[in-house]
SEKE-50506 format. One line per field, with one value per residue (C-alpha): residue number from 1; x, y, z. Coordinates in nm, 4 decimals. Layout:
BEGIN
kegu: (NUM  ...) $
X: (X  ...) $
Y: (Y  ...) $
Z: (Z  ...) $
***
This chain:
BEGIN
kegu: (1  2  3  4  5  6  7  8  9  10  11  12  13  14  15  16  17  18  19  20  21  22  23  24  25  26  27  28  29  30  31  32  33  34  35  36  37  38  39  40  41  42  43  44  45  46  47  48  49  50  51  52  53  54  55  56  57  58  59  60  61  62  63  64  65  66  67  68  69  70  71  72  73  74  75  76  77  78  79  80  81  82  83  84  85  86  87  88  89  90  91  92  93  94  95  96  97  98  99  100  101  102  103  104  105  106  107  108  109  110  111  112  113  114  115  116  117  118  119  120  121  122  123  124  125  126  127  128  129  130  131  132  133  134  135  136  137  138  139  140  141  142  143  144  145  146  147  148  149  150  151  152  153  154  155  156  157  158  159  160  161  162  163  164  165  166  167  168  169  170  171  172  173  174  175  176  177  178  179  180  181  182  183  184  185  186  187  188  189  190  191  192  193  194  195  196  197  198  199  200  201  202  203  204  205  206  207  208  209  210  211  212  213  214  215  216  217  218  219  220  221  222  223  224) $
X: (3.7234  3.6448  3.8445  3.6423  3.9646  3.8995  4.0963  4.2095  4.5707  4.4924  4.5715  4.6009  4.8458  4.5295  4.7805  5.0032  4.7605  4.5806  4.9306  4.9523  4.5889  4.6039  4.9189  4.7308  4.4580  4.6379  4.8154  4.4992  4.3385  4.6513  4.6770  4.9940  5.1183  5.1540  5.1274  4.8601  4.6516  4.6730  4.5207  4.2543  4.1515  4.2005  3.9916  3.6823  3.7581  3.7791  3.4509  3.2517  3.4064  3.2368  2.9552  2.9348  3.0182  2.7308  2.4992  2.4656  2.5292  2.5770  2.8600  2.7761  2.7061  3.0641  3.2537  3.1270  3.0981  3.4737  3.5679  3.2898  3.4384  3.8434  3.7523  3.5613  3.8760  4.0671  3.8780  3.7994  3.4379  3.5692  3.6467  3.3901  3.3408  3.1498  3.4177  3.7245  3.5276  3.5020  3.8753  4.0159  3.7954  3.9856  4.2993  4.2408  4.0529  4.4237  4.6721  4.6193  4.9144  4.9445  5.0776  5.4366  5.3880  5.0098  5.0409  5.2723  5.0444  4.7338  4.9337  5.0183  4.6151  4.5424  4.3978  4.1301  3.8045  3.8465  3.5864  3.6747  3.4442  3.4890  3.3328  3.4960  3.3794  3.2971  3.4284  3.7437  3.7756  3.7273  3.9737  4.1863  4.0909  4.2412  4.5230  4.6756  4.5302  4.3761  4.0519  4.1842  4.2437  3.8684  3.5506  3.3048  3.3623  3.1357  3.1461  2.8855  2.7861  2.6971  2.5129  2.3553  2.4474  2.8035  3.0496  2.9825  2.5763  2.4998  2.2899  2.6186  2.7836  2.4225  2.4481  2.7487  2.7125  2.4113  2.5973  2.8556  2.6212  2.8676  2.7826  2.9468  3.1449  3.3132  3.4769  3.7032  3.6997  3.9913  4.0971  4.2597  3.9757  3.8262  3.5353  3.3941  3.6039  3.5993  3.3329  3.1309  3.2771  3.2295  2.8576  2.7732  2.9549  3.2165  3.5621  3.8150  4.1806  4.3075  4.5887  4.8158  5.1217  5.1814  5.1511  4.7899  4.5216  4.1661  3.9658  3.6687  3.9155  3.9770  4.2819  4.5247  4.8542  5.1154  5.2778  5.1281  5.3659  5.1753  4.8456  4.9507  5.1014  4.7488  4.5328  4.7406  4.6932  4.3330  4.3012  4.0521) $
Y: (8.7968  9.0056  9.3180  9.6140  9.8609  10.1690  10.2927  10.6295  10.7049  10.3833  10.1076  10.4085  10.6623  10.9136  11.2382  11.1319  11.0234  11.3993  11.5410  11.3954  11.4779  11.7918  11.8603  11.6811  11.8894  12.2369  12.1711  12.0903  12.4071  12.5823  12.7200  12.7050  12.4256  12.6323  12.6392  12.9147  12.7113  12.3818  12.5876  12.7545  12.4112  12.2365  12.4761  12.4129  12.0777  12.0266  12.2420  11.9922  11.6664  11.7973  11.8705  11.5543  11.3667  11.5452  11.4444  11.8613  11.7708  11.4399  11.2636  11.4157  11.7611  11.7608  11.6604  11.9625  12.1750  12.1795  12.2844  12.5752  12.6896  12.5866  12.8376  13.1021  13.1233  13.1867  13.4195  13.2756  13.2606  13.1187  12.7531  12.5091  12.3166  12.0537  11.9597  11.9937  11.7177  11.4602  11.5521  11.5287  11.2117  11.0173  11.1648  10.9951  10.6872  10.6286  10.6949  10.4530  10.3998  10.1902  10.3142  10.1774  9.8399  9.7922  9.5204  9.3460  9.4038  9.2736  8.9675  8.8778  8.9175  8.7069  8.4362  8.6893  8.8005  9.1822  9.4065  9.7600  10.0760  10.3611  10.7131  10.7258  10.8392  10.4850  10.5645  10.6567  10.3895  10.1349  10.2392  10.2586  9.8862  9.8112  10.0257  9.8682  9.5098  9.4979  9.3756  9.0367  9.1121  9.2068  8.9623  9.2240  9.6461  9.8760  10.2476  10.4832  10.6610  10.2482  10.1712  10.4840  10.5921  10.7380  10.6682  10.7472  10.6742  10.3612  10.2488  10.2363  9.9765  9.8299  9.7520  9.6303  9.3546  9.2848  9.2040  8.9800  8.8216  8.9055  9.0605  9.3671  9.2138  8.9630  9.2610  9.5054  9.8676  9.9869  10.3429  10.6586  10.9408  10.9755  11.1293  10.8913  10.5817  10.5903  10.7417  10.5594  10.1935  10.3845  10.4693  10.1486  9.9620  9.7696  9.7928  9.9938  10.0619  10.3531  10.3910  10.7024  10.7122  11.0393  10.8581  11.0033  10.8251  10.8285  10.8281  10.6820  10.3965  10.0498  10.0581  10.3310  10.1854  10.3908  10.1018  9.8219  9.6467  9.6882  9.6503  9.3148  9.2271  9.3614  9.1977  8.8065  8.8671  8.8652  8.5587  8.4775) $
Z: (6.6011  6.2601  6.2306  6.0917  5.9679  5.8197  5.4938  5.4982  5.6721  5.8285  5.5350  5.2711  5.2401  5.1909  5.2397  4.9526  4.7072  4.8209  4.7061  4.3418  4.2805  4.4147  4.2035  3.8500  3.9588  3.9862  3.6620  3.4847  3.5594  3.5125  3.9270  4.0761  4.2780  4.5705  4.9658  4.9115  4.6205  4.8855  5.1914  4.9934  4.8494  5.2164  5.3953  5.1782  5.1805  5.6052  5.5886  5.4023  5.5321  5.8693  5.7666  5.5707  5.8659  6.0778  5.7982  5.6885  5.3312  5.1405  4.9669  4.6207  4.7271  4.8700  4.5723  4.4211  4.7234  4.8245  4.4698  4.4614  4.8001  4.6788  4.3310  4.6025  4.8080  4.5012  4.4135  4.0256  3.9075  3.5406  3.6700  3.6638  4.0007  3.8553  3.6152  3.8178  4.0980  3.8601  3.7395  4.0871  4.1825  3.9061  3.9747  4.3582  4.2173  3.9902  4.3076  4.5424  4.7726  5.0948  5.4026  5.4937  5.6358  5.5479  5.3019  5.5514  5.8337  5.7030  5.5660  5.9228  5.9975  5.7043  5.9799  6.0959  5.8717  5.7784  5.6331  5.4957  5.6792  5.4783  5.4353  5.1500  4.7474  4.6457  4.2728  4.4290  4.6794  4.4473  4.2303  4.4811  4.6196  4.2686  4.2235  4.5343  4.4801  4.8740  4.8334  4.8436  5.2089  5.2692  5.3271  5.2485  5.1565  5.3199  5.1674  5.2972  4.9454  4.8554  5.1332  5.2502  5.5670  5.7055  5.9879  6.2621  6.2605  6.4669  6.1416  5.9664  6.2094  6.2222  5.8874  5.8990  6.1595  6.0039  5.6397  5.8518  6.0423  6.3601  6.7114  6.8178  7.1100  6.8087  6.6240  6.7060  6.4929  6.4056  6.2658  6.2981  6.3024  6.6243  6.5246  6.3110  6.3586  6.7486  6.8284  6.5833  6.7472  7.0994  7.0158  6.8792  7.1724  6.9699  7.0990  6.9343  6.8345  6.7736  6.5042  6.5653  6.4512  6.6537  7.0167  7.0405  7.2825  7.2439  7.5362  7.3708  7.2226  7.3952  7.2943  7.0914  6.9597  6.7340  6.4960  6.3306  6.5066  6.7743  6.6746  6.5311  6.8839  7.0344  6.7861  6.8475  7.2201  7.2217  7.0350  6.7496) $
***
């Protein structure tokens, strides 16, 4: 069985390292580090991860997008979007943090083969990858912006079977977005889990669990 895991909030502590960035990022460009800055950054930023995700714009023009639309909302023409993108990308790139329990999770999967599927900025991911040393725990890293195509396109799942020379009823996909995680696995007919640490369940999901704990119990049941 090879284990296709997505990265962000499911391995990766994506809303902390977001926090520190966001807060190097403010002080940088001298904004305040306040509930107001956050939600006029976060809206541009939810805007273009959908329409990156429904292939409207690409990986590159979002970097810059989300800050045109963050400095829009603010209401300040003077700051440079281009500039405060590549900022905030290394800010991310230099804060990698595991989730709680990750490390020890994929430990106790160290028997199974595991490939990273990420939408991810591939500067940023891999930075991350070595801020937290966890590519040891990977056969092979798959980041859209490197390979051309995003979760959840079928070619993107396509490609990745293809790479690990696996069919889709020997891996399992698992992640916590259903929208490109889920329904990416659901569209390409590879079974699922779905990681919510809320209790959620996804329809489109084989399974949902809410602990590693129990997607480690999950994972052993099904063999290898």
């Amino acid at each position: 069985m090879y284990l296709l895991f997505d990265a962000d909030q499911t391995i990766w502590d994506f809303n902390e390292t977001e926090r520190i960035s966001l807060s190097l990022l403010f002080s940088s460009l001298g904004l305040p580090d306040t509930q107001e800055t956050k939600d006029a950054y976060m809206t541009g930023n939810l805007w273009c991860w959908d329409a990156f995700e429904k292939g409207i714009i690409t990986l590159e023009e979002l970097e810059e997008k989300r800050m045109s639309l963050f400095f829009q909302n603010l209401g300040r023409k003077d700051l440079d979007a281009s500039r405060a993108a590549e900022a905030y990308a290394t800010y991310l790139s230099e804060n990698g943090i595991l989730l709680k329990g990750a490390r020890e999770m994929l430990e106790s999967l160290s028997s199974y083969p595991k490939a990273l599927i990420t939408n991810g900025i591939a500067k940023v991911q891999r930075g991350r990858l070595r801020d937290t040393d966890s590519e040891k725990y990977f056969t092979h890293i798959f980041i859209s912006q490197e390979i051309g195509v995003q979760k959840p396109k079928k070619e993107f799942f396509s490609i990745v079977l293809s790479t690990i020379g696996k069919t889709k009823d020997e891996c399992i996909v698992i992640g916590d977005s259903e929208k490109s995680d889920i329904k990416g696995a659901y569209d390409s007919g590879i079974r699922s889990i779905y990681f919510s640490p809320e209790g959620k369940v996804s329809d489109k999901a084989t399974w949902s669990v809410s602990s590693y704990e129990e997607m480690v119990s999950l994972i052993k049941s099904l063999g290898e």
